[in-house]
N, C-alpha and C positions, 0 to 999 in steps of 0.2 A: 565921313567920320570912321576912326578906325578903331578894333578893340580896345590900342594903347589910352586912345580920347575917354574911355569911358574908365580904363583901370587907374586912370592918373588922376580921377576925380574920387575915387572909391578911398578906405580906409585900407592902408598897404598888410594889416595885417588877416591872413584867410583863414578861417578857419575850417580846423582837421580834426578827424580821429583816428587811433590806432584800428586797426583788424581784428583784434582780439578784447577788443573794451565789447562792452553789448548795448543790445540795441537799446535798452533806460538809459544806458548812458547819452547812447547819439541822440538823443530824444532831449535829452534835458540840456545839452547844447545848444538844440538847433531853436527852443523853446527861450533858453538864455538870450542868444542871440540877433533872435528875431530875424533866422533865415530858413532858408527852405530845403536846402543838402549841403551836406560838410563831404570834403574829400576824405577818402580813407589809406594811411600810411600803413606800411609795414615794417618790421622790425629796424632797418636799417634805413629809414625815413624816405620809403620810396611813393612814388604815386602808385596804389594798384585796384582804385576804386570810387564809387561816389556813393554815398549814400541818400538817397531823398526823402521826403516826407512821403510820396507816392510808397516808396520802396517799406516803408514803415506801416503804413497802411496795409499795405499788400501783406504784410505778417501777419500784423491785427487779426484779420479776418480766421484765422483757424488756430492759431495758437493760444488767445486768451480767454477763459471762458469767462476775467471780470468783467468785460466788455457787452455778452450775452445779458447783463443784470444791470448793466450803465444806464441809465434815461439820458436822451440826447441833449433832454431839458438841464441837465446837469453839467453839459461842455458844453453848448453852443455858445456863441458870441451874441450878447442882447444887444450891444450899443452898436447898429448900425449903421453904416453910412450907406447912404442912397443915390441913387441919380433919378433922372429925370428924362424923358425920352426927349426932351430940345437942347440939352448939355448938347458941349461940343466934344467931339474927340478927343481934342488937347486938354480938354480942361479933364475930362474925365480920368484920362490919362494920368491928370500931375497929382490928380485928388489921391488915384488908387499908388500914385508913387510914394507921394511924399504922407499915406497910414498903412502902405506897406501891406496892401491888401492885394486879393487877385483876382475876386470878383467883384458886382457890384449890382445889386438887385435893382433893377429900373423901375420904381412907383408912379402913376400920376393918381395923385390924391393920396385913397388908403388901399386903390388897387392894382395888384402886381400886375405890369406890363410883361417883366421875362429879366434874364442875367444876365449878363456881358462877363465876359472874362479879360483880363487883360491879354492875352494874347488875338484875342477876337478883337480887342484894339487895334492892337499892332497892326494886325494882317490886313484891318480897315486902313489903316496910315500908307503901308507900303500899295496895296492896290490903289488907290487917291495916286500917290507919289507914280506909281508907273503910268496914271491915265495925262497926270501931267505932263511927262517927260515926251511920250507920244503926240499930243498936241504940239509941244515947242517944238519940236522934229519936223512935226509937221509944217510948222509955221515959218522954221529957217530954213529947212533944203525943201520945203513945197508940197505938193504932191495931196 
């Protein structure tokens, strides 16, 4: 599968912000959008940057001092979605796709086993995927 496979399934329009808009702004896009960094244009609509919610965070910490008086009880997310340490990969995978989430607290019962992230997925798919490829290799030229 090639990037094109996956940009032809996506919604053709990307969202962007200017260089000189601020960061509330880029904030309340990426918040709008339900994504995770916009590209950043300059004045004559060039590529010359990205913006992420990491990158945002990373402000956070010394610039605002509402944040110092915030309770975390007051932003977090209650409605959880959960996994289970016998989920499969793919399922977990399509769960944390298709609520657009990134990680994913593993419970059994009402006690925390530990988090997966969705890239700790992935990395699980791709190593699986190379211990396969190896075996077949194995098993048509030998050895």
């Amino acid at each position: 599968m090639k990037l094109s496979n996956i940009l032809d399934s996506k919604c053709d329009e990307v969202q962007t912000i200017h260089e000189d808009r601020t960061v509330h702004d880029a904030i309340k896009v990426l918040f709008k959008n339900r994504i995770g960094a916009l590209l950043v244009l300059d004045h004559q609509e060039r590529l010359v940057g990205i913006i992420s919610e990491r990158d945002v965070l990373w402000e956070c910490v010394d610039r605002d001092s509402l944040l110092r008086r915030t309770l975390v009880k007051q932003v977090m997310t209650t409605e959880l979605i959960i996994g289970i340490p016998e989920d499969d990969i793919d399922h977990s995978l399509a769960v944390m796709t298709n609520n657009r989430i990134r990680h994913l607290p593993v419970m059994r019962g009402k006690s925390i086993v530990g988090i997966v992230s969705i890239g700790d997925l992935v990395k699980a798919e791709l190593d699986e995927s190379e211990v396969d490829n190896r075996y077949l290799k194995q098993y048509i030229f030998g050895g």
